[in-house]
Legacy VTK file of the C-alpha trace (Angstrom):
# vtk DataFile Version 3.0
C-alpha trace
ASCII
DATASET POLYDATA
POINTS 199 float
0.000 0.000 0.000
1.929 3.536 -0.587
2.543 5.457 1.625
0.444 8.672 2.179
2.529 12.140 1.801
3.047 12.550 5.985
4.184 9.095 6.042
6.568 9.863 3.403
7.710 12.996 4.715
7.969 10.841 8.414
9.657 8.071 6.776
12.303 10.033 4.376
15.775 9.805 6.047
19.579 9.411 5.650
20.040 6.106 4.621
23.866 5.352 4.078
23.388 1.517 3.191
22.071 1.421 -0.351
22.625 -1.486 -2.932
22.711 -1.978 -6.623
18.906 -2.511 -6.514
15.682 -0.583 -7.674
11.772 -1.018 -6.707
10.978 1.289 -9.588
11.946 1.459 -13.172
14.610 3.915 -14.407
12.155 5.582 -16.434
9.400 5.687 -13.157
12.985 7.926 -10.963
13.078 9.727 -14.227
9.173 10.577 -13.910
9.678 11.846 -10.636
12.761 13.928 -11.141
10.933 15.425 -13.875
7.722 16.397 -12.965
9.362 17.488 -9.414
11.664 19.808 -11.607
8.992 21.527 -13.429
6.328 21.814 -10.481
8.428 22.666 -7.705
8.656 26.516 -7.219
11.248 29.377 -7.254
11.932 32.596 -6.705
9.684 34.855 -9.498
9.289 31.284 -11.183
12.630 31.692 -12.650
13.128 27.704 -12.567
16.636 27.467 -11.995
17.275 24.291 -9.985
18.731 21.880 -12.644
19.460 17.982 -12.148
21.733 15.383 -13.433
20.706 12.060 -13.512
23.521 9.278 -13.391
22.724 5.699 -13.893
25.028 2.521 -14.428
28.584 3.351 -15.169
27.818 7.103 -15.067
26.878 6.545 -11.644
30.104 4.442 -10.685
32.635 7.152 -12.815
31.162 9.955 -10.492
31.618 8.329 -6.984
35.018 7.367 -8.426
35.671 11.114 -9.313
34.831 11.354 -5.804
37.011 9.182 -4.358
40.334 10.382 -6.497
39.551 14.017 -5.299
39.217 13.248 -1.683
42.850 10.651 -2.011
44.781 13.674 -2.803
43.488 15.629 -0.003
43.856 12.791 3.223
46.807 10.788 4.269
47.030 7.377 2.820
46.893 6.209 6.343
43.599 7.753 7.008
41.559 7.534 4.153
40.313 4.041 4.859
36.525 5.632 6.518
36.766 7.892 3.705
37.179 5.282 1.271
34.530 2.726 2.175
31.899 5.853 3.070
32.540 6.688 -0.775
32.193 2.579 -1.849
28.910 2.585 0.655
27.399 5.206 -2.164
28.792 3.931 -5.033
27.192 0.496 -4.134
23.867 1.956 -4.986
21.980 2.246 -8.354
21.534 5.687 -9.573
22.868 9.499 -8.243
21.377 12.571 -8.643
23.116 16.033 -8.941
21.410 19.278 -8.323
22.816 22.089 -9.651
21.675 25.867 -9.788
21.659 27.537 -13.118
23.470 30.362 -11.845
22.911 32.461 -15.551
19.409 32.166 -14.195
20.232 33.377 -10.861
22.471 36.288 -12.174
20.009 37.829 -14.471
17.270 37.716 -11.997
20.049 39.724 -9.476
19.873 42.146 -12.551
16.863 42.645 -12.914
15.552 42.914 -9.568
18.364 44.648 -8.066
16.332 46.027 -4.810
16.382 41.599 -4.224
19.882 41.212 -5.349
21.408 40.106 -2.136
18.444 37.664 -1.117
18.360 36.063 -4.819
20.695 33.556 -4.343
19.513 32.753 -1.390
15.782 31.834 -2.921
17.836 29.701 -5.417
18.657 27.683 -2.791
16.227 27.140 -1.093
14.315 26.404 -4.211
16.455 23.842 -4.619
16.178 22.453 -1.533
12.721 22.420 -2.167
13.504 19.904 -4.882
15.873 17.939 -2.802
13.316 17.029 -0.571
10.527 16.369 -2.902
12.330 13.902 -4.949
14.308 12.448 -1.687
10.324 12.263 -0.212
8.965 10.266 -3.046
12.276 7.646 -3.462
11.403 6.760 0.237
7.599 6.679 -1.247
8.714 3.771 -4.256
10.666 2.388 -1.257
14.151 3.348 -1.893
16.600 4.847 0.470
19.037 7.947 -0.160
21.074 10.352 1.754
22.452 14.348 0.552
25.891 14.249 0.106
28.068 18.075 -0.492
31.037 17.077 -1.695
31.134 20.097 -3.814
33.332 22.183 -4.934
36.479 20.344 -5.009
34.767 17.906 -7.166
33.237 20.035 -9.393
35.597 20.790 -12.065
36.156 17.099 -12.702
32.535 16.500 -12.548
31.694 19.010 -14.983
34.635 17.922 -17.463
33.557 14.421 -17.315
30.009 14.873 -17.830
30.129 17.804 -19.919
28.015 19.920 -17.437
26.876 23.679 -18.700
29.581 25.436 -17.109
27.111 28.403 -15.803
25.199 24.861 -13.571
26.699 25.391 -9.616
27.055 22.360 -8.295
24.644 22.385 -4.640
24.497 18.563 -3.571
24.623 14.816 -4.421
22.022 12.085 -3.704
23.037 8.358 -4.001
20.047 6.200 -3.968
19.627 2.501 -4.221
17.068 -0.583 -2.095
17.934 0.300 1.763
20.580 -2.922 3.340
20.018 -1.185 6.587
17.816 0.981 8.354
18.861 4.327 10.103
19.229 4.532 13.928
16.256 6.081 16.236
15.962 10.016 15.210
15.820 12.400 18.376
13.066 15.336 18.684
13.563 18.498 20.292
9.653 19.498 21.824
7.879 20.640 19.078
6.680 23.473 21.208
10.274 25.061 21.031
10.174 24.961 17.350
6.333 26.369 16.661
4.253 29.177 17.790
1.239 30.387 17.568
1.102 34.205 17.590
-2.254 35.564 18.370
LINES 1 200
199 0 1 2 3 4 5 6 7 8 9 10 11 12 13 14 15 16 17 18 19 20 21 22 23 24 25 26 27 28 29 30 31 32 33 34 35 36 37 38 39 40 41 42 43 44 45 46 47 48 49 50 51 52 53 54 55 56 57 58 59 60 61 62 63 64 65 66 67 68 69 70 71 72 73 74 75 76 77 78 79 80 81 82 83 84 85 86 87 88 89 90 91 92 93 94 95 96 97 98 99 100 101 102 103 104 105 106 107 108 109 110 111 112 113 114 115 116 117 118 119 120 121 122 123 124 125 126 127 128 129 130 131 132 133 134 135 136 137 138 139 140 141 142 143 144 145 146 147 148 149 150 151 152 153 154 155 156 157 158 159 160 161 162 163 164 165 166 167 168 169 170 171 172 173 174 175 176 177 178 179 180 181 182 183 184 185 186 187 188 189 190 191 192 193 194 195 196 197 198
């Protein structure tokens, strides 16, 4: 039975354990990456969250971009964590890339240049709308990701490899595969600390 969307939003979290494995077609995550991308909204509906979807041995090249990066930056003798936390994502099926168009971003600064300061703000958060939507409705089809920021010493090599616009800002990377594990007991500050009612 699916889940409704507050048991989706309740059951979405970091899941680090992922395998080679899909309950949905690659054509179903493209569905929802899609019609996320064009419904989800932003600043003055400028639209400027962008993805990259990476499948198969697009998906594998990536996490080993990754993992090259990140050896040339720790000691040998400590990059073992490092290494099999990169492996653990690799492992899954499929990673998604959001990017901001940032020729987007910089036009609307120009044009609305009392909002210029909060602008790229909005575009993030825009995309972080998007993040979550798509994140919400992989742990709907019963997959399990996490948000990875491994950007930006990884993004000249990702955009040279994939031939990525070169205006697209790297903002975040979700790995996403069938759960092997399930994440520990989450923690709740009193929900009374976080909301008020002003009357």
């Amino acid at each position: 039975m699916p889940l409704d969307f507050k048991e989706a939003i309740e059951g979405r979290r970091s899941i680090y354990g992922i395998c080679n494995e899909s309950t949905i077609t690659a054509e179903e995550i493209l569905e929802i990456v899609d019609h996320s991308t064009k419904h989800i909204p932003s600043a003055f509906n400028c639209q400027s969250q962008r993805v990259a979807v990476l499948f198969g041995e697009k998906h594998l090249e990536f996490w080993g971009i990754v993992m090259e990066v990140l050896r040339k930056r720790i000691l040998a003798d400590e990059f073992r964590p490092t290494e099999n936390r990169i492996n653990g994502f690799a492992a899954g099926c499929g990673t998604l890339l959001f990017y901001d168009d940032t020729s987007v971003t910089k036009g609307l600064m120009e044009k609305f240049l009392p909002y210029r300061d909060s602008i790229p703000d909005w575009a993030e958060q825009a995309n972080g709308m998007l993040q979550f939507a798509i994140w919400t409705q992989l742990e709907a089809a019963g997959l399990g990701a996490s948000l990875q920021h491994y950007n930006p010493i990884i993004d000249k090599d990702v955009k040279d490899a994939f031939l990525i616009p070169s205006d697209w800002r790297l903002i975040a990377q979700m790995p996403f595969g069938v759960p092997t594990e399930m994440p520990v007991e989450k923690n709740f500050e009193p929900i009374e600390r976080r909301v008020i009612v002003v009357e």
